[in-house]
C-alpha positions in Angstrom: -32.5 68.1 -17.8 -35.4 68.5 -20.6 -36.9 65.8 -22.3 -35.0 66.9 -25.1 -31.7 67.4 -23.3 -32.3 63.6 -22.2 -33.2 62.4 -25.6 -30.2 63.9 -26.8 -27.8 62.0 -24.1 -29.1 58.9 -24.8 -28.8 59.2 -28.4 -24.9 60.2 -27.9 -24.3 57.3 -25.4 -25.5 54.7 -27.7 -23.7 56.4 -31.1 -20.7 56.7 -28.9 -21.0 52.8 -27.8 -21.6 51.8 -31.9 -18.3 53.7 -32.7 -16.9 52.2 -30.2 -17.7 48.4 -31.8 -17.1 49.9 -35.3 -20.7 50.3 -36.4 -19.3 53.5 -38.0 -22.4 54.1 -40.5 -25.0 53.6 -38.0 -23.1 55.9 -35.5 -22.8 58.4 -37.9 -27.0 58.5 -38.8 -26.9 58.7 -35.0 -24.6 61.7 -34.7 -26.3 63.4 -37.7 -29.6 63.5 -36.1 -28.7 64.8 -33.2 -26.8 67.6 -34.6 -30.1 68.3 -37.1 -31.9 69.3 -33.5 -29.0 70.8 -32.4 -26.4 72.1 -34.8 -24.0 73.2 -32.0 -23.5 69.9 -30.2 -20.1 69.4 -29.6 -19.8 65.9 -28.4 -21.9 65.1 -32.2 -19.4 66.8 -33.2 -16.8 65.0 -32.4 -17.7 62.1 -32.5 -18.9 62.5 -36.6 -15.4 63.8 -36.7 -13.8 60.6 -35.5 -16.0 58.2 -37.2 -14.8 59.5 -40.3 -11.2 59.6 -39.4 -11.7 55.8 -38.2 -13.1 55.0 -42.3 -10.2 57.3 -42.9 -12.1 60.4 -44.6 -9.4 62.8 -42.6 -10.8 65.7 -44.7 -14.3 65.5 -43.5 -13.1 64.3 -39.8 -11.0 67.6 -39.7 -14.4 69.9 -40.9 -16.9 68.3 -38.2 -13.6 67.9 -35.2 -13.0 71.8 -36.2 -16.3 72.5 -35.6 -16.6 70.8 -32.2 -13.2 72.6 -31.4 -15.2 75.7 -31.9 -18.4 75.3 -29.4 -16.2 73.1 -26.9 -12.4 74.8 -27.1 -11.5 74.1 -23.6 -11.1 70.4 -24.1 -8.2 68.8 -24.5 -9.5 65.5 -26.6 -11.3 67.5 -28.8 -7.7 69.6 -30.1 -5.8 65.9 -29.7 -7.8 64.6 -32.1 -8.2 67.6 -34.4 -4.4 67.0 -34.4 -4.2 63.7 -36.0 -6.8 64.2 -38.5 -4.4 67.6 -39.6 -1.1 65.3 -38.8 -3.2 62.6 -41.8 -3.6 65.2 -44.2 -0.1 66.6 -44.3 -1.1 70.1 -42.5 1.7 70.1 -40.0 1.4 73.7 -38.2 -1.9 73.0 -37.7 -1.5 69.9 -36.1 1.5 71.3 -33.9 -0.9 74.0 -32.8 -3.6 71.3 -31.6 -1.0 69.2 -30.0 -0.1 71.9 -28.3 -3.2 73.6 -27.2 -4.1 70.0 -25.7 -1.1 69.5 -23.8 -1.6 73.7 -22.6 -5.0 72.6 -21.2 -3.8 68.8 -20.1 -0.2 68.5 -19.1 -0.1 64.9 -18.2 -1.8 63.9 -21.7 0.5 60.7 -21.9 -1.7 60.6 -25.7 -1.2 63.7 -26.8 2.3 64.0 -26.0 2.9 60.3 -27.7 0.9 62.0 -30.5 3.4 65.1 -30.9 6.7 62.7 -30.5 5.1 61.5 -33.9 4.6 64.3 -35.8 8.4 65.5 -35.0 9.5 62.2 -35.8 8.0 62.3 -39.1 10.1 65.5 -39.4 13.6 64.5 -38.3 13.4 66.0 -35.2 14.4 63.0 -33.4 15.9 64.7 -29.9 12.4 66.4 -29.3 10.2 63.6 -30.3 11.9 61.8 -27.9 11.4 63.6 -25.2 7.5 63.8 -25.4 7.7 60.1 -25.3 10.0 60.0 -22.9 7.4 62.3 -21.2 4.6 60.2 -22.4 5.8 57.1 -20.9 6.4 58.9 -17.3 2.3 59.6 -17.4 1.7 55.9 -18.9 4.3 53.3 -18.6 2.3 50.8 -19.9 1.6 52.1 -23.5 3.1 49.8 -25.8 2.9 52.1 -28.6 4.8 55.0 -27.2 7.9 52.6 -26.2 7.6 51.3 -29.4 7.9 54.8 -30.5 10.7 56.0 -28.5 12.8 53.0 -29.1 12.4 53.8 -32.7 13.3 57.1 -31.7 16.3 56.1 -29.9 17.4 53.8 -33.3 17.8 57.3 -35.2 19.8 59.0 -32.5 22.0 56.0 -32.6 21.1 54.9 -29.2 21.0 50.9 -29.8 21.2 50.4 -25.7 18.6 52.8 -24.7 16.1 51.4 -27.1 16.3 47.4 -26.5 14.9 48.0 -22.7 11.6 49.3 -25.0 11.3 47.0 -27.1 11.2 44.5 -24.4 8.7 46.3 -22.8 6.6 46.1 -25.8 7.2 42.5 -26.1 6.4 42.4 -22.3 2.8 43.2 -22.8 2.3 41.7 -26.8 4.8 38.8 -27.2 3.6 38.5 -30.8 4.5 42.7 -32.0 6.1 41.6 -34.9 7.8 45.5 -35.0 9.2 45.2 -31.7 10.3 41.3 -32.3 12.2 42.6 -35.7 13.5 45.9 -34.3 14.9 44.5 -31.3 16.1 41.7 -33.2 18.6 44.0 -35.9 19.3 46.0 -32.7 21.0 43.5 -31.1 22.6 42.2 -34.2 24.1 45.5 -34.5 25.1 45.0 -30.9 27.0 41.9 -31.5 24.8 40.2 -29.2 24.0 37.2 -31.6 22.6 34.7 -29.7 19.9 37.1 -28.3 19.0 38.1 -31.7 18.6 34.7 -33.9 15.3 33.5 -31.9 13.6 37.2 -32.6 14.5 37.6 -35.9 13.8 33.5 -36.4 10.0 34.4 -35.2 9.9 37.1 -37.6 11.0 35.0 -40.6 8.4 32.4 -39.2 5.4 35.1 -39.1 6.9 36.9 -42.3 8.5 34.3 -44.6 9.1 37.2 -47.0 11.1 39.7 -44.9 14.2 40.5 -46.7 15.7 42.8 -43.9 14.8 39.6 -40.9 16.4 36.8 -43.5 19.7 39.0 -44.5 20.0 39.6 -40.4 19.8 35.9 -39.5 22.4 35.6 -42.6 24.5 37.7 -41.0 24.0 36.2 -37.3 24.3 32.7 -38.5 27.8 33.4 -40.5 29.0 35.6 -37.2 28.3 32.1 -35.1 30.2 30.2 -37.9 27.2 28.4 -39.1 27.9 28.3 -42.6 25.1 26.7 -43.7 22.6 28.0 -42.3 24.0 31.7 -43.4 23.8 30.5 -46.6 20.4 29.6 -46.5 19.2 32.7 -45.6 21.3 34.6 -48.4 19.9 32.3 -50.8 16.3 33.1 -49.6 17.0 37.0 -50.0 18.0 36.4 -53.2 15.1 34.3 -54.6 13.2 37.1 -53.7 15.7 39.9 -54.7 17.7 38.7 -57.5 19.4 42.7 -56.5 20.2 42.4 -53.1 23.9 43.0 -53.7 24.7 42.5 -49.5 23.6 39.3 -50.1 26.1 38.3 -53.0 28.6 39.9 -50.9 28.2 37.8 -47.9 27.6 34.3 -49.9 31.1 35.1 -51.9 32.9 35.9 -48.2 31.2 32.1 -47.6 31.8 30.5 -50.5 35.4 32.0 -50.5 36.1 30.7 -46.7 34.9 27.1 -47.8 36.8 27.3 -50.7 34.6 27.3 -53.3 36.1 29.5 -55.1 33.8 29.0 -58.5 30.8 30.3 -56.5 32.7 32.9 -54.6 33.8 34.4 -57.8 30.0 34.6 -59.4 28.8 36.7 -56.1 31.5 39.2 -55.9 31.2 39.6 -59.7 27.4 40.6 -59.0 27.7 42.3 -56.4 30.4 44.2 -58.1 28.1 45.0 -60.7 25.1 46.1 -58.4 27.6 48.1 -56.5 30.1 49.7 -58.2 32.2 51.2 -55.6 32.3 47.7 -53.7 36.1 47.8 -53.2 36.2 44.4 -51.4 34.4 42.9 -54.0 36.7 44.3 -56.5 39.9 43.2 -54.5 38.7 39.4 -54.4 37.4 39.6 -58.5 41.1 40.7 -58.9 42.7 37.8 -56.6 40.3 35.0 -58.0 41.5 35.6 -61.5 45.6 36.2 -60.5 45.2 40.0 -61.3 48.0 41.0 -58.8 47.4 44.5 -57.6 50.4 46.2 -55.8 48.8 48.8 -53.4 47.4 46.2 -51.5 44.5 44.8 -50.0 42.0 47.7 -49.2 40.8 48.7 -46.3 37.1 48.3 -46.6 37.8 44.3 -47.4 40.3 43.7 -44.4 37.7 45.8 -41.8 34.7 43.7 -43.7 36.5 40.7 -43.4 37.5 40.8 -39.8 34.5 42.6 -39.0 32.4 39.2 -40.1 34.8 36.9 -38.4 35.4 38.6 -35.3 33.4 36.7 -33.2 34.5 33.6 -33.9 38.1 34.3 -35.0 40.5 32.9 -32.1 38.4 29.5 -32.2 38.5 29.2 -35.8 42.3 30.5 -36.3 43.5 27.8 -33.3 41.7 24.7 -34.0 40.8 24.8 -37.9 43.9 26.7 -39.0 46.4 25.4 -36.2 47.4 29.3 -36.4 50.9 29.4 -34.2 52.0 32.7 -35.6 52.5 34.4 -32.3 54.0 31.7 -30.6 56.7 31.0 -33.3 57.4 35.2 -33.4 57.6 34.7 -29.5 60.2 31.9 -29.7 62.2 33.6 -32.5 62.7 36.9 -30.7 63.8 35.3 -27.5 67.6 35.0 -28.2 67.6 39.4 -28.1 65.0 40.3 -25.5 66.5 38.1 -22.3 68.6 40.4 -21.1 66.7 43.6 -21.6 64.4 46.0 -19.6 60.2 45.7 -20.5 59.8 46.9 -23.9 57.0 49.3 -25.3 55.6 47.3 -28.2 53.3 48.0 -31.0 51.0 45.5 -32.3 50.3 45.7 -35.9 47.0 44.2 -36.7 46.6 42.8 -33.2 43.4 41.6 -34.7 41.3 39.9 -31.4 44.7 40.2 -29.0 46.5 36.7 -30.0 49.8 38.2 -30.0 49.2 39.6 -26.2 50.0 36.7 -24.2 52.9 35.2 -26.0 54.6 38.7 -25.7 53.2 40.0 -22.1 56.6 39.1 -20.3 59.1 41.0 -21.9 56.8 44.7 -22.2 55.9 47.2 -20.2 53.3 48.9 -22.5 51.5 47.0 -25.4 49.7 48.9 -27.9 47.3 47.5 -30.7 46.5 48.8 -33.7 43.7 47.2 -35.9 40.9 48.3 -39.0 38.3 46.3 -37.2 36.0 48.0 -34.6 34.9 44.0 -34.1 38.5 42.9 -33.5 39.6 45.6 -31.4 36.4 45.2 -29.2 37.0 41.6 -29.1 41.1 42.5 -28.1 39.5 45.3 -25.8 37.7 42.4 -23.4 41.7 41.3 -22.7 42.5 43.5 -21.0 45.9 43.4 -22.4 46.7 46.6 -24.1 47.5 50.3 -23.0 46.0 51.5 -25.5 44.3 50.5 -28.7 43.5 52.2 -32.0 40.9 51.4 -34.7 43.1 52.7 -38.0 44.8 51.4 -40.8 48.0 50.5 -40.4 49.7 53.5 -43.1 47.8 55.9 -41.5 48.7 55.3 -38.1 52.4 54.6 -38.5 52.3 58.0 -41.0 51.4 59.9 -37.7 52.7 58.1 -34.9 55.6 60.2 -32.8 55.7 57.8 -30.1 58.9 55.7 -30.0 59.1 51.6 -29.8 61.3 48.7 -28.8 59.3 46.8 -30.7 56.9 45.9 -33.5 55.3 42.9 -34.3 53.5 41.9 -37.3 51.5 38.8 -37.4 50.1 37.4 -40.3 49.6 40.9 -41.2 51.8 41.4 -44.5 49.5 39.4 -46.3 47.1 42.0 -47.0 50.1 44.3 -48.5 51.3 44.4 -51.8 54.0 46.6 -51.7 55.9 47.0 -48.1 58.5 49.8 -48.5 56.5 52.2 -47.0 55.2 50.5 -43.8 58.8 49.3 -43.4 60.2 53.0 -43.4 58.0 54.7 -40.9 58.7 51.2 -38.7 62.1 52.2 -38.9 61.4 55.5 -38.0 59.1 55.1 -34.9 61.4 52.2 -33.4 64.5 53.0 -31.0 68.0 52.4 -31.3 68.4 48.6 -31.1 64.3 48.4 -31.6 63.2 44.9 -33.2 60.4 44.2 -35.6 59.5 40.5 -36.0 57.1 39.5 -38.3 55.9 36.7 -40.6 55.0 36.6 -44.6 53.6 33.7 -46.6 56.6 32.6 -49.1 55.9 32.8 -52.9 56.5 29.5 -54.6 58.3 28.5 -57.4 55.6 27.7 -59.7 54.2 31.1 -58.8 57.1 32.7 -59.9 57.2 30.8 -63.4 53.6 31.7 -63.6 53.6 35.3 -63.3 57.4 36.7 -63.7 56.1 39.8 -63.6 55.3 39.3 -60.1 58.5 38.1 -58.7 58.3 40.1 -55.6 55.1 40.0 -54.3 51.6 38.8 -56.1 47.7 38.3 -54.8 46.8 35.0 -54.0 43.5 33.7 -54.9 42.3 33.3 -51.0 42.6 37.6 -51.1 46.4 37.3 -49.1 49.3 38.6 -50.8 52.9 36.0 -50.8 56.1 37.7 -50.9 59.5 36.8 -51.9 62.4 36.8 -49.3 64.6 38.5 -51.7 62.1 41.6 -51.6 62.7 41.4 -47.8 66.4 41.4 -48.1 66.1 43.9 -50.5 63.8 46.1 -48.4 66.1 45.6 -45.1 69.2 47.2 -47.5 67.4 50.4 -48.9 66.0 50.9 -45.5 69.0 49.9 -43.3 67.7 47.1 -41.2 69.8 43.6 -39.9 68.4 40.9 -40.2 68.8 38.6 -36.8 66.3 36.1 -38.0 65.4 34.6 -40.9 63.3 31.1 -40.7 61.1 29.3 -42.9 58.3 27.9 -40.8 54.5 26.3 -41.3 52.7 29.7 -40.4 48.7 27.7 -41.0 47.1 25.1 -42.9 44.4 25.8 -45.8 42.4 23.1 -47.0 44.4 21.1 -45.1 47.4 21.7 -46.3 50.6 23.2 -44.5 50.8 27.2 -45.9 54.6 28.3 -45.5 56.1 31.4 -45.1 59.2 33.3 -43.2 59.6 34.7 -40.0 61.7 37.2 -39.3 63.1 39.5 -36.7 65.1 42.8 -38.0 66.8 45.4 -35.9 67.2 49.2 -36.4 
């Protein structure tokens, strides 16, 4: 090696070292010398290229990274890096082709492969960006970027399980990656899986006081745990930094309205009816708050919102708060006209989490359930219980059923119908000769009446359920065709402590 050649090397290795330590100017004077005794230097080159993409002057770094591309095009770091100085511009072929050309010359470029599963991600093109990380992360397992990547990856392909295993491996090697804590955090919200999430997303909110996405989360995790108050706290916090967020008035009016505070519950759903327009939930409970009686009936994006939040917690809360006995009483009143009969095929009607499944496991031979909430049927799924179970509204199911029953039950379902003549026709129709179908309603009173005479039949209650009159049953079970084997006035619940009453009945076809 010349004296030159040597001069040259040493002045390389020590610019190289100063970028290293982020003396960018000084490596750059460094770099520029020697490429003013030897324009052609490829490693000066490159180097000037990625001192100016590290102070983020991507249009120079991609002139002087060119260049060295040109004298030196067989290496692989060189096109890599040309790349992401194209990828930081917006010139997206031209980045592809480096990518590319440096995984041609380098196959097992865990980078450069890491580097390309960013570019299509940027693009939508989520099923090939995952596998270069995929790829990436066979070469390097230990890059916390590229799991971070892929899990991200796997979040827009609607892969929740394959991405929490990488986001604990990021949080494996960096406790503190606030990303992975926060991803991994909604993930498993989304998973149900509440009690892993609160602590992640509870570091977050500590770190980030101001993160609107980590504080509705918690909201959400807290009121899914039936922790009321500490739900509400986090709404609040949302909201005193977004007056807008309209989930957040949502899921403070669901609270408010479950606490009964109705006042409060009334002022959220009226803005986040007014944010959100199409907010049918909202809409139903602004209706029932102020007596507006609406005779289709509850709709189905508030029953599946409303389950869907309670899920979790539902049997505990329904049993001990509620003293719920629903099933049980159903149970007991069908007894007389199942004890000499062979198993039954029932239908559960809003089987909700399953609480209808034990009291009637003894006299069927097939149970089916039929519920609007993915969160109830999964809960009703872990029973065990059921031959099948469907995750529909009730109309449309019963619209397309052809399978025939011996019975139907209907357990504190009615109250989110209005008008009843249609589910009690296709009941009719799907049940067998003899069939039974036992259910409950909650009884209007007499002052409601006198209040709302238009309403005699049927009106919406404040709480969002729906009373009904027994005369509208008796006239129902005449037009359709049904006998009437039971009729008994019962405590169905309490609400606010106080006994809620309604009728239970079993009809046969």
């Amino acid at each position: 090696m010349s004296k030159n050649d040597n001069d040259i090397q040493l002045k390389l290795e020590k610019a190289l070292a100063l970028l290293q330590s982020d003396q960018l100017e000084i490596a750059i004077q460094i770099f520029q010398e020697v490429l003013s005794q030897n324009p052609n230097q490829s490693d000066a080159l490159h180097g000037l290229g990625m001192a100016y993409a590290q102070l983020r002057q991507f249009t120079k770094a991609v002139t002087y990274l060119s260049e060295a591309v040109k004298y030196a095009p067989t290496i692989a770091e060189f096109h890599n890096n040309l790349g992401n100085a194209y990828q930081a511009i917006g010139k997206i072929d031209e980045a592809m082709r480096h990518y590319h050309e440096a995984l041609r010359l380098k196959g097992s470029y865990a980078q450069a492969n890491n580097n390309l599963g960013t570019l299509l991600y940027r693009l939508g093109r989520y099923e090939q960006a995952a596998g270069y990380f995929e790829k990436s992360i066979r070469i390097d397992p230990h890059a916390i970027d590229t799991h971070y990547n892929l899990a991200n990856c796997y979040i827009q392909l609607d892969r929740l399980l394959d991405a929490v295993p990488h986001y604990e491996e990021v949080l494996k090697i960096r406790s503190d990656h606030l990303g992975a804590l926060h991803n991994l955090g909604i993930t498993l919200c989304a998973l149900k899986r509440f009690e892993q999430a609160a602590p992640l997303l509870t570091q977050v909110v500590q770190k980030e006081p101001d993160n609107i996405n980590a504080l509705f989360h918690l909201g959400v995790i807290n009121s899914s745990l039936a922790k009321a108050q500490e739900a509400i706290n986090c709404y609040e916090q949302v909201l005193r930094l977004n007056p807008q967020h309209a989930h957040s008035h949502h899921n403070l009016a669901t609270i408010y309205l479950h606490q009964q505070q109705k006042d409060k519950a009334l002022i959220h759903y009226q803005k986040a009816l007014a944010l959100e327009p199409s907010n049918k939930t909202a809409e139903h409970m602004i209706a029932a708050l102020n007596n507006k009686t609406q005779a289709q009936g509850a709709p189905t994006e508030y029953i599946r919102a409303l389950f869907d939040q309670y899920a979790y917690s539902y049997d505990n809360q329904v049993k001990t708060q509620l003293q719920y006995k629903v099933p049980q009483l159903l149970r007991e009143a069908i007894s007389p006209f199942v004890q000499n009969t062979s198993p039954l095929k029932m239908l559960d009607l809003g089987c909700g989490t399953g609480l209808c499944s034990p009291w009637f496991a003894d006299i069927t031979s097939k149970m089916i359930g039929v519920d609007i909430s993915p969160n109830m049927i999964a809960v009703a799924h872990n029973l065990g219980a059921y031959h099948k179970l469907y995750t529909i509204d009730i109309f449309s199911f019963l619209e397309s059923c052809k399978e025939e029953f011996n019975l139907i039950v209907a357990a504190d379902v009615f109250v989110y119908f209005g008008e009843l003549e249609q589910v009690f026709q296709q009941s009719y129709r799907i049940l067998s000769s003899g069939g039974l179908f036992c259910f409950s309603i909650e009884n209007l009173t007499f002052e409601e009446i006198q209040s709302d005479k238009n309403h005699a039949l049927f009106q919406l209650r404040s709480t969002g359920r729906y009373a009904h009159h027994p005369d509208y049953i008796h006239q129902l079970c005449r037009s359709i065709g049904f006998k009437i084997n039971v009729e008994k006035k019962q405590t169905l619940r309490l609400q606010e402590e106080a006994s809620i009453f309604g009728n239970l009945y079993v009809l046969q076809k």
